[in-house]
N, C-alpha and C positions, 0 to 999 in steps of 0.2 A: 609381419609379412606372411602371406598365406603362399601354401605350397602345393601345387597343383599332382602331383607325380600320382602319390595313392587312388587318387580319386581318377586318375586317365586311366589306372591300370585297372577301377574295378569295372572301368566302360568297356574292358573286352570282352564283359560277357553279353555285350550288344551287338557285338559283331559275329553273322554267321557265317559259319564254313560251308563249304560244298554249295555255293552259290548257283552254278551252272547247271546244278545236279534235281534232281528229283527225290526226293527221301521219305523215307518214313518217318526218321527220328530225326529230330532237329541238332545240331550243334552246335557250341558257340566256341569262340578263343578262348574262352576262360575254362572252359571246361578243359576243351582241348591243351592248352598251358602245363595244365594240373597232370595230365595224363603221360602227357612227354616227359614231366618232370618225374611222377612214379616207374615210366619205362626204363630213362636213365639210368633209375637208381635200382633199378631190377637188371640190366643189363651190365652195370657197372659190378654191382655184386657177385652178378655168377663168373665174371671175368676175374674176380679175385680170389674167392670162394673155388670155381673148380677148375680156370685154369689156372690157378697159381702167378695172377697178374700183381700190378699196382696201382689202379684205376685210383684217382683223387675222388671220390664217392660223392663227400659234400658239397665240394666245389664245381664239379658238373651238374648237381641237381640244382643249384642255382641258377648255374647259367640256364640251364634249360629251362625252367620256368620263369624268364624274361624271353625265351628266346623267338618269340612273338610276339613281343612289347609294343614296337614301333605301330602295331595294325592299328592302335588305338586313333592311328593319324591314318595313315593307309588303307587302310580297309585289308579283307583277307581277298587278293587278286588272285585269282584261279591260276593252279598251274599252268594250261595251254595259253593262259594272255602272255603271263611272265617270259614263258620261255618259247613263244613263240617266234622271235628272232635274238639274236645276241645285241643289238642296240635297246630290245626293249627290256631284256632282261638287266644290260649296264645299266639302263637311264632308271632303273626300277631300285638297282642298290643303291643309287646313289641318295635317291630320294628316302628309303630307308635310315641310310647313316647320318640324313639330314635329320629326320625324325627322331633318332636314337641320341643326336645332340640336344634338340629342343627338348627334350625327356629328361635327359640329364641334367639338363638349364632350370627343371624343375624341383630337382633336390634342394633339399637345403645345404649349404657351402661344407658343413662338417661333414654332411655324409654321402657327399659325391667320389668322394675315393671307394669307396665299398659301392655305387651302383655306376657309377661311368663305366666300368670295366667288363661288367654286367649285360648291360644294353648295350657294347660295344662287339659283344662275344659270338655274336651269330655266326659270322662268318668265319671267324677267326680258323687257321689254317695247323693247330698244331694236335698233336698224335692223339689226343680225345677228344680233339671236337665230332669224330665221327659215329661217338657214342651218342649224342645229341641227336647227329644224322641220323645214326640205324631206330632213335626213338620216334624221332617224330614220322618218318615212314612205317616204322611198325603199327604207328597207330592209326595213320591213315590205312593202313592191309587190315587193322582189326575192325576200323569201320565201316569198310568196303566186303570184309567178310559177313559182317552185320547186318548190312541190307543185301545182301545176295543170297545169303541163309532166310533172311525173310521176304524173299520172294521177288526181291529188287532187284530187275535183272541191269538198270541204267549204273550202277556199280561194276557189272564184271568187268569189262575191259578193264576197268582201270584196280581193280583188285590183282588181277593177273600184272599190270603194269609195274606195280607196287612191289607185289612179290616177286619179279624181276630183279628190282633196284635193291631191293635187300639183301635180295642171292650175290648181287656183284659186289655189295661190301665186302663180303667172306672174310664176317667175322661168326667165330666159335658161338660166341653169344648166342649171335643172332639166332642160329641153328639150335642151339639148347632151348631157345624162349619158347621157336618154335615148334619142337618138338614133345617139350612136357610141361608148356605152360599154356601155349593159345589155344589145344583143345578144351579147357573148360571155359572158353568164351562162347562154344556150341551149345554146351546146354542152358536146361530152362531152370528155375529157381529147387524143381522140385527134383530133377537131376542131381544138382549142384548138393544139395540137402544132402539126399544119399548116397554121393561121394563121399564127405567130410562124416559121415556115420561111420561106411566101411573103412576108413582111411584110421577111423580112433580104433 
């Protein structure tokens, strides 16, 4: 019997983001995936590292990279559709959690306990799921700083938006990433170069 799961998940690099948007640089889910999943585990670390937490590291870099699985049935529905009322936003999870079933349905039987839990994790309500949270907005603020730095002005509201929602998590993190880490997303390759010179 063939198992479909792998192969839905590498179709998310078919699916693009920032639909409604105008861009310079393209983006897909899979990218996208990849980079919630590296914020996580950069967000989770300096929570352990320098405030003296106990973040589960591995186990939220997992979750996080499912935790856009479902689009591979969905699509990536822009924020203002989603939450443009609270009926469209419920009728929207639920057709997610539908989709995170059928996904599930595609495991093979041994290894459904290691990914049902997985793609079941998006929403999930407990004390790090908002490490997940403060990723995947950070990275929408790093891509929205991205095309506004390069001249893209149809990103600023919602760059400003973004950096909003971050500031009301008021976590530490969040504040440390942003302060000694997202300025070298500003520079250019040759910037970047001679930082990491001065820095040896």
């Amino acid at each position: 019997m063939s198992h479909a799961f792998f192969s839905y998940m590498y179709r998310l690099r078919y699916i693009e983001r920032w639909s409604l948007m105008r861009k310079i640089v393209r983006e897909n889910v899979a990218e996208h995936s990849f980079h919630v999943a590296l914020l996580t585990h950069a967000l989770a670390a300096i929570g352990n590292e320098i405030y003296g937490k106990q973040v589960p590291i591995d186990r939220l870099v997992s979750r996080a990279l499912f935790h856009d699985a479902t689009e591979t049935f969905t699509g990536d529905i822009p924020t203002p559709v989603k939450h443009h009322n609270p009926q469209i936003l419920s009728s929207f999870r639920e057709i997610e959690r539908l989709a995170a079933e059928r996904l599930a349905g595609m495991v093979p039987e041994p290894l459904r306990p290691v990914y049902e839990p997985l793609l079941a994790s998006k929403y999930a309500d407990d004390e790090h799921a908002k490490y997940i949270k403060a990723a995947d907005l950070l990275d929408a603020y790093l891509k929205c700083d991205a095309e506004v730095s390069a001249g893209n002005r149809e990103f600023a509201v919602a760059r400003e938006q973004t950096l909003r929602q971050l500031r009301k998590l008021d976590m530490p993190e969040v504040d440390y990433f942003l302060r000694h880490l997202a300025p070298g997303f500003e520079k250019t390759l040759d910037e970047l170069s001679i930082s990491s010179e001065t820095a040896d």
